[in-house]
C-alpha positions in Angstrom: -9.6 12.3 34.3 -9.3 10.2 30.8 -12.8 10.4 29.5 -13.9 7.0 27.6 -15.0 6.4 24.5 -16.8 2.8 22.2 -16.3 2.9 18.6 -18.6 0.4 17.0 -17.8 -0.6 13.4 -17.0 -3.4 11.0 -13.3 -3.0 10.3 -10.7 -2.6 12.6 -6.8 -3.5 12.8 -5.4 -5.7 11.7 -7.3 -4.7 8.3 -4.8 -1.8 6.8 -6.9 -0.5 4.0 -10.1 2.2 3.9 -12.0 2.0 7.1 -10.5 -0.5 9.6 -7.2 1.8 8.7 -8.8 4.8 9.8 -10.7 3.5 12.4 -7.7 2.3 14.0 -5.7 5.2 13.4 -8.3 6.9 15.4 -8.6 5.1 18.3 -4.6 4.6 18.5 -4.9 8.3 18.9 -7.2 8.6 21.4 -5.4 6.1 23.7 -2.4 8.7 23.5 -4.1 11.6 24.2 -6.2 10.5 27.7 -8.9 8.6 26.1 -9.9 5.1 27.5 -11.1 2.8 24.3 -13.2 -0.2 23.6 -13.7 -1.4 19.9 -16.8 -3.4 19.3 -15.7 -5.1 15.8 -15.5 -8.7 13.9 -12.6 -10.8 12.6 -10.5 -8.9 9.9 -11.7 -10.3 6.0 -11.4 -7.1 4.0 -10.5 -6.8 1.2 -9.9 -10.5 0.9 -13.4 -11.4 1.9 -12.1 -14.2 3.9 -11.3 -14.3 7.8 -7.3 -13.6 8.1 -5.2 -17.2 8.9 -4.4 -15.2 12.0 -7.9 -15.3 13.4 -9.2 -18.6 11.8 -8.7 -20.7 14.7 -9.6 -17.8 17.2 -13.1 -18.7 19.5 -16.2 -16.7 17.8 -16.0 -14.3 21.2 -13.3 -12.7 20.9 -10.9 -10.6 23.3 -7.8 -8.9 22.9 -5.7 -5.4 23.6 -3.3 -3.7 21.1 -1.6 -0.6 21.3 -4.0 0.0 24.4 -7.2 0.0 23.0 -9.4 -2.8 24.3 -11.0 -4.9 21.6 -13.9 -6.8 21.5 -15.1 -8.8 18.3 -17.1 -11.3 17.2 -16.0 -14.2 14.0 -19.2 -12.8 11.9 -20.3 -15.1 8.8 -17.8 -13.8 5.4 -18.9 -15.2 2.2 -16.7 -15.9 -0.9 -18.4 -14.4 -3.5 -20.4 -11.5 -1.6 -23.4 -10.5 -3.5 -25.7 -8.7 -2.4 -27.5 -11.3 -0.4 -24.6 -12.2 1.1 -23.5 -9.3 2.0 -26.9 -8.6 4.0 -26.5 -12.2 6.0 -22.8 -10.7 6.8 -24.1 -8.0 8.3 -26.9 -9.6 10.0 -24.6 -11.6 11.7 -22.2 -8.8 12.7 -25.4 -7.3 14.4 -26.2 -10.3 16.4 -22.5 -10.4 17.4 -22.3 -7.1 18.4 -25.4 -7.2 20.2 -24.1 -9.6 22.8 -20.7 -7.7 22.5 -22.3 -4.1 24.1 -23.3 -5.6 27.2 -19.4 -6.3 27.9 -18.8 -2.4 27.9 -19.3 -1.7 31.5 -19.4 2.3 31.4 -18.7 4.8 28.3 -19.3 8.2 27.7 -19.4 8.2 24.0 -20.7 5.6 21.3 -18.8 6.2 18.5 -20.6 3.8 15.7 -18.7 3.9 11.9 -20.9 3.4 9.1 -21.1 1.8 6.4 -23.7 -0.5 8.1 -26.3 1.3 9.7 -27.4 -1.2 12.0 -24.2 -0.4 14.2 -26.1 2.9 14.5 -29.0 0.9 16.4 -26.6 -1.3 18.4 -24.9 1.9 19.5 -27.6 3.6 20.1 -28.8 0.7 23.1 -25.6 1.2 24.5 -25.5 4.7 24.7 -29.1 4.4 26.3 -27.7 1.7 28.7 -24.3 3.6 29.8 -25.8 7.2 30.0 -24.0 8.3 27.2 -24.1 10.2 24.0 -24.2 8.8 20.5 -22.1 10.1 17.7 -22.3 8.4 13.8 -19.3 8.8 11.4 -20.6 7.9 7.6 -17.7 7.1 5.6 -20.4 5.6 2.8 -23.8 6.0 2.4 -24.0 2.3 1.7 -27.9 2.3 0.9 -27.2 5.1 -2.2 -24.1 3.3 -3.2 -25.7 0.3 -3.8 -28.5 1.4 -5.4 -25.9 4.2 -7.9 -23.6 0.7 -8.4 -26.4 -1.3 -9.5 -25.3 -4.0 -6.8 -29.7 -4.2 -6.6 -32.4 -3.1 -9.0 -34.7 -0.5 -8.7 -35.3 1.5 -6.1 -38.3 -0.6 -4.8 -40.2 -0.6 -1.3 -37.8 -2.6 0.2 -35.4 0.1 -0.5 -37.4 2.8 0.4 -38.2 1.3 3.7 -34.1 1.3 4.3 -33.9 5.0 3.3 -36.5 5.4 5.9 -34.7 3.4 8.5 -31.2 5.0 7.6 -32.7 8.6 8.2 -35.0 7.5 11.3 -31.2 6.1 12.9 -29.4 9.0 11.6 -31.4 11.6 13.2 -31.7 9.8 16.7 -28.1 10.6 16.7 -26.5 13.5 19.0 -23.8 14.4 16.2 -23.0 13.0 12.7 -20.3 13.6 11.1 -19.0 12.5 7.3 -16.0 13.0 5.1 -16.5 15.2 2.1 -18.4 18.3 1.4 -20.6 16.7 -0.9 -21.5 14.0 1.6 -22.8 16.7 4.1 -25.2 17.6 1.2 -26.2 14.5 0.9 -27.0 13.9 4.6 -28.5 17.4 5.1 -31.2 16.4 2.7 -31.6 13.2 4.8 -31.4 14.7 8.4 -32.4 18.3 7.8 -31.9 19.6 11.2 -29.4 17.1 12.3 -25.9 18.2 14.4 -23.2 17.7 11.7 -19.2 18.4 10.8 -17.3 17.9 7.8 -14.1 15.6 9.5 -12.4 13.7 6.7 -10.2 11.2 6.3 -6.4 12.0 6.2 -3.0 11.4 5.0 0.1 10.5 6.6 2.6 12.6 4.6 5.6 11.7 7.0 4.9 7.7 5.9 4.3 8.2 2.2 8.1 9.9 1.2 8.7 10.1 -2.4 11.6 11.2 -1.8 13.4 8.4 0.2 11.7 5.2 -1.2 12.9 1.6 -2.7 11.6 1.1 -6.0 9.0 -1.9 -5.2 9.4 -5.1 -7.3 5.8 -5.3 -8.5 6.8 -2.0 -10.6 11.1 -2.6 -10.8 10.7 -2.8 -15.1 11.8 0.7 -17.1 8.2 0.8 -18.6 6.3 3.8 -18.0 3.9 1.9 -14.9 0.5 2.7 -14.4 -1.1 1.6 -10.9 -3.8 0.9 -10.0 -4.2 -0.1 -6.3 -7.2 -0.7 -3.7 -10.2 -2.9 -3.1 -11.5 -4.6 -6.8 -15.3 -4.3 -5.8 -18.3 -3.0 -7.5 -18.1 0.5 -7.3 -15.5 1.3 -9.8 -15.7 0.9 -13.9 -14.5 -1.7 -14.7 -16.0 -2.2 -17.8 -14.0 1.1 -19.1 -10.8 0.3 -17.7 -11.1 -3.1 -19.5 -11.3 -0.5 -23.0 -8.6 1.4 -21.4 -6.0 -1.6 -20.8 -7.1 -3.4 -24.5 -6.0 0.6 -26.0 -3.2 0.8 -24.4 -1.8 -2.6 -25.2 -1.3 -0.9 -28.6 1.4 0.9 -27.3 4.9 0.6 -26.3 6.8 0.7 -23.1 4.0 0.8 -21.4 2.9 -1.6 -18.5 0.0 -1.1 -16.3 -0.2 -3.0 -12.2 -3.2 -3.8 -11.0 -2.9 -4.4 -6.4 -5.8 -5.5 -4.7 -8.4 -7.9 -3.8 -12.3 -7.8 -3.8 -15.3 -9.2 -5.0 -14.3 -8.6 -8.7 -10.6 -9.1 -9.3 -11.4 -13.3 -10.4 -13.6 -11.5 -13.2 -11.2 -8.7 -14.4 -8.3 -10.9 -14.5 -10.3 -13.6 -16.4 -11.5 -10.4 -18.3 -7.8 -9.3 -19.5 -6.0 -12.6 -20.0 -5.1 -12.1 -23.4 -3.2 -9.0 -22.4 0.7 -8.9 -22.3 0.6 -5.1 -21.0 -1.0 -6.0 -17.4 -0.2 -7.6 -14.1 -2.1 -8.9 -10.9 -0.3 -9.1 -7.4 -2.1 -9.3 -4.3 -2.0 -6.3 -1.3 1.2 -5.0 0.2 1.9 -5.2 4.0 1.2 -1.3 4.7 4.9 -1.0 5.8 5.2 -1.0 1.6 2.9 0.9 1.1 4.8 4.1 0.3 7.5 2.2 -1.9 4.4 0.4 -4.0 3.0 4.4 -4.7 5.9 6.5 -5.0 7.3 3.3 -7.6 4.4 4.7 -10.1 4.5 6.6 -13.0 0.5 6.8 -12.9 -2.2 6.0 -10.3 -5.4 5.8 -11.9 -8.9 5.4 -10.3 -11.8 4.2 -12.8 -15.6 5.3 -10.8 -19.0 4.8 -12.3 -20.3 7.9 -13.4 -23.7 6.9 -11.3 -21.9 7.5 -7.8 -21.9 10.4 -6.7 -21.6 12.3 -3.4 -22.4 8.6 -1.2 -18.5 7.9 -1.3 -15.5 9.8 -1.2 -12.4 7.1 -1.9 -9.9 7.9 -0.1 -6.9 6.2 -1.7 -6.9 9.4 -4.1 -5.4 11.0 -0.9 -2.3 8.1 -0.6 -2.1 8.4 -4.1 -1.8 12.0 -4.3 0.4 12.0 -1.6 2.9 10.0 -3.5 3.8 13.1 -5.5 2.5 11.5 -9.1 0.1 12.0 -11.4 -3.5 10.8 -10.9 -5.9 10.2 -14.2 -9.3 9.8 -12.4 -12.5 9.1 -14.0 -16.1 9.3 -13.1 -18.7 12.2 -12.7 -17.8 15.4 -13.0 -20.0 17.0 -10.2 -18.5 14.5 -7.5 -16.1 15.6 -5.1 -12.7 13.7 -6.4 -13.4 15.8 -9.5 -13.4 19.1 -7.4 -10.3 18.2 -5.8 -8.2 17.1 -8.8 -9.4 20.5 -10.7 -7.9 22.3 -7.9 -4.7 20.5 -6.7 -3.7 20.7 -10.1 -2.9 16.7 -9.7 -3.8 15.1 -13.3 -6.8 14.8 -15.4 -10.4 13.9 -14.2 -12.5 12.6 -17.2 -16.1 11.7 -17.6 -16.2 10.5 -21.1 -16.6 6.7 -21.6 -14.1 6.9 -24.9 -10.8 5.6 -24.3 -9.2 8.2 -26.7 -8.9 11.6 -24.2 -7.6 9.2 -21.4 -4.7 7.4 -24.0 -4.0 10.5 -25.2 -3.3 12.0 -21.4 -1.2 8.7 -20.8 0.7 9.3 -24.1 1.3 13.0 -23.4 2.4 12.2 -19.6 4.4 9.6 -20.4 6.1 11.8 -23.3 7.2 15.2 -20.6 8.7 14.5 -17.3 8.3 17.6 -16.4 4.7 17.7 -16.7 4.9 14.7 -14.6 7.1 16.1 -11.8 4.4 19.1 -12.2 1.5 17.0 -11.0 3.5 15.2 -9.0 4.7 18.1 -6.8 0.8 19.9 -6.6 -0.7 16.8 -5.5 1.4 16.0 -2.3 1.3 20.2 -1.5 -2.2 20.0 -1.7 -3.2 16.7 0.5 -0.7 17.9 2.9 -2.4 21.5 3.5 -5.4 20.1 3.2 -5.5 16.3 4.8 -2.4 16.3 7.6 -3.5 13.0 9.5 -2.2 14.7 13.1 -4.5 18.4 12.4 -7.8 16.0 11.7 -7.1 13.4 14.2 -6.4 16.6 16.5 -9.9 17.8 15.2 -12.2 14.6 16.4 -10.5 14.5 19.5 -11.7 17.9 20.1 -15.0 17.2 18.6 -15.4 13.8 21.0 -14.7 16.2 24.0 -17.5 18.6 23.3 -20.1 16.3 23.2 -19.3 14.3 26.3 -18.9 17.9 27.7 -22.2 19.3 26.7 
């Protein structure tokens, strides 16, 4: 008998980046393997922070099924510039959206609610009540500590602590939590001491990313040494050092760096670098070139503020990785992506907020192709050991059985 399962969450196809990618991926693979699915979500926007021309005429209520999973969502309020504000009346919106959506879920064993946005924990958890069913939260970001380590708000005031209070009261009213990094489980142990919880991360698909059977992609087709940067331009990288980083390098020769993406800060980092020849903007590729935009690079580089720690774990260091080329990676050194650089033996992790060690690695790099090809080749060995999308995919199916089953 297929068992049946409601994911709650923000982001869900067709959104191909971070969550709505892995969300879907998810449910996709539940529909194959004798799992009936409903996805309570809103109108694609991310990373573009606008509603996809796709869906722009759709009614607010919104029905449709793809690739057999039954979606419901609701056209929630996307602002243009999201500060923080707006990014609170976003999801307040979502929530009232969702709200109404629930009641359209007839029967489900399992509420499956995808945070960031805790609220869907609350949502989910009246549905769960309603259906006889049990309630299971996947943090992919602790969005509270993330804002408050970006310096999206100021200081931790009362409004903040009364969210930490809400966050941990919802968390622990769960019957099984799970999150995607080691550090992370820290994080939400000290939250939830006694809470159920697994380590089930987010994955790779090494059979889509081949760097060995790829098209050289014509945002990186020059016979410079390219460095890429590519993924959501938001608030919780540094920008402000990669700025240093682009002005150093500009210095030198044959050497071009490709910035892909979209978010609430790419209007202020391209007016930031206009007097650079050495650096280029294009919007996101269609995920079908995907593999030919990473495996094109000489470089992928990820710039974090050295405040975040342990409330995200980015995963396009695993699609980079997987890509077999370097990665130079910056942020603090007791987070997670420094852990797993260190030990793939993929490139260079760096804390410093001088430009000189991480021009110098370029330089180096760019000098020894054989050092490249090394990094190259212990990067994709190591995400494939480690982060094969069908062995964790394999592993929440299991997991969503033995909690509908105890």
């Amino acid at each position: 008998m297929r068992k049946k399962i409601t994911i709650i969450g923000i982001n869900y196809f067709p959104e191909d980046t971070a969550i709505g990618l892995y969300t879907t991926q998810l449910a996709q693979h539940l529909v194959q393997n004798n799992f009936d699915v409903d996805v309570i979500t809103g109108f694609p926007y991310y990373p573009a922070w606008r509603i996809s021309e796709a869906y722009k005429s759709k009614s607010r209520f919104y029905q449709e099924t793809i690739n057999g999973v039954n979606i419901y969502r609701y056209k929630q309020y996307v602002p243009k510039k999201p500060s923080f504000l707006k990014r609170i009346i976003h999801l307040i919106d979502f929530s009232v959206g969702t709200f109404f959506n629930i009641f359209k879920v007839k029967n489900t064993d399992l509420v499956l609610c995808v945070v960031p946005f805790i609220g869907s924990v609350f949502i989910g958890k009246i549905l769960a009540k309603l259906r006889g069913a049990k309630l299971w939260v996947h943090v992919q970001d602790f969005e509270f500590d993330a804002a408050t380590d970006s310096n999206l708000v100021g200081n931790k005031n009362i409004i903040f602590r009364t969210l930490f209070w809400i966050e941990r009261k919802l968390l622990g009213s769960a019957n099984f939590v799970s999150t995607i990094s080691v550090s992370m489980i820290k994080k939400l142990e000290n939250k939830v001491p006694n809470i159920d919880n697994k380590l089930l991360s987010n994955w790779v698909d090494a059979n889509f990313i081949q760097p060995n059977n790829y098209t050289t992609h014509k945002y990186l087709n020059s016979s410079k040494f390219k460095i890429l940067y590519s993924g959501n331009i938001g608030e919780k990288q540094d920008w402000d050092l990669f700025i240093k980083f682009a002005k150093e390098l500009e210095q030198k020769e044959n050497i071009e760096i490709i910035v892909v993406g979209n978010g609430s800060k790419r209007i202020w980092l391209e007016e930031s670098l206009l007097d650079l020849e050495n650096i280029r903007f294009y919007s996101p590729v269609p995920y079908n070139e995907l593999s030919n935009l990473l495996c094109s690079a000489d470089l992928h580089v990820l710039f974090q503020k050295i405040d975040v720690i342990d409330t995200v774990m980015p995963s396009k260091i695993l699609a980079m990785m997987s890509s077999s080329k370097t990665s130079l990676i910056t942020g603090n050194m007791q987070s997670e992506v420094s852990s797993i650089i260190k030990k793939s033996k993929s490139g260079m992790y760096f804390d410093s907020q001088d430009c000189k060690p991480l021009v110098d690695f370029v330089l180096k790099l760019k000098s020894n192709k054989e050092l490249q090809k090394e990094f190259g080749k212990s990067a994709r060995a190591y995400v494939i050991e480690n982060y094969s999308k069908s062995q964790i995919l394999e592993e929440f199916r299991l997991e969503a059985l033995k909690l509908i089953e105890s």
